[in-house]
N, C-alpha and C positions, 0 to 999 in steps of 0.2 A: 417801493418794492419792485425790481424787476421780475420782470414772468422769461420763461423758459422758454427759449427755441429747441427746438429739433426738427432732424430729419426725417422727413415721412413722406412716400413715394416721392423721392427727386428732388423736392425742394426742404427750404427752412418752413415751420409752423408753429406762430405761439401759441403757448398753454395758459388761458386764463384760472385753469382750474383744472383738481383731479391729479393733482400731482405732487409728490410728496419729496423735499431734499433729503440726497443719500444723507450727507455730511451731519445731518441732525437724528439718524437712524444708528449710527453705527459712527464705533469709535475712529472708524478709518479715515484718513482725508483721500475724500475722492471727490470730483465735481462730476455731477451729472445731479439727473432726477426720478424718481421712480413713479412710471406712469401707470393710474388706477385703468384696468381695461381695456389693456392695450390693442385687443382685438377688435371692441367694438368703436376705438380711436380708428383705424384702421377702417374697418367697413364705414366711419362718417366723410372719413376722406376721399373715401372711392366715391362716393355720392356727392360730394361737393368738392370737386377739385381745384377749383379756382379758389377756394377758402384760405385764406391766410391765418387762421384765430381758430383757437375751437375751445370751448369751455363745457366740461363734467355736470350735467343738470340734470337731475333726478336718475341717475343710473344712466343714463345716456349721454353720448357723446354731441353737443352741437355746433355746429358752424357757425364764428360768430361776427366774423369778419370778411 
């Protein structure tokens, strides 16, 4: 299984976790993913910017890479 890149502050970062594909939600074909929390994905990244990875663990957002 490939995990998800995106873009968050400037760079690419993967998603181990906490993310859900469009394409299996809705009859649409669309690529992309839909991220759980994106706000507090956001504030994990402000705090660990060098982070490459971040994985969804118990309601919070962690740097795992």
């Amino acid at each position: 299984m490939a995990f998800p890149k995106i873009a968050l502050r400037g760079k690419d970062v993967i998603l181990l976790s906490g993310f859900k594909n469009e394409n299996k939600c809705e009859d649409t074909v669309r690529q992309g993913v839909i991220v759980d929390a994106r706000d507090k994905l956001v504030f994990a990244a402000k705090q660990n910017p060098d982070a490459v990875a971040f994985a969804y663990v118990a309601g919070e957002w962690v740097a795992s890479a």
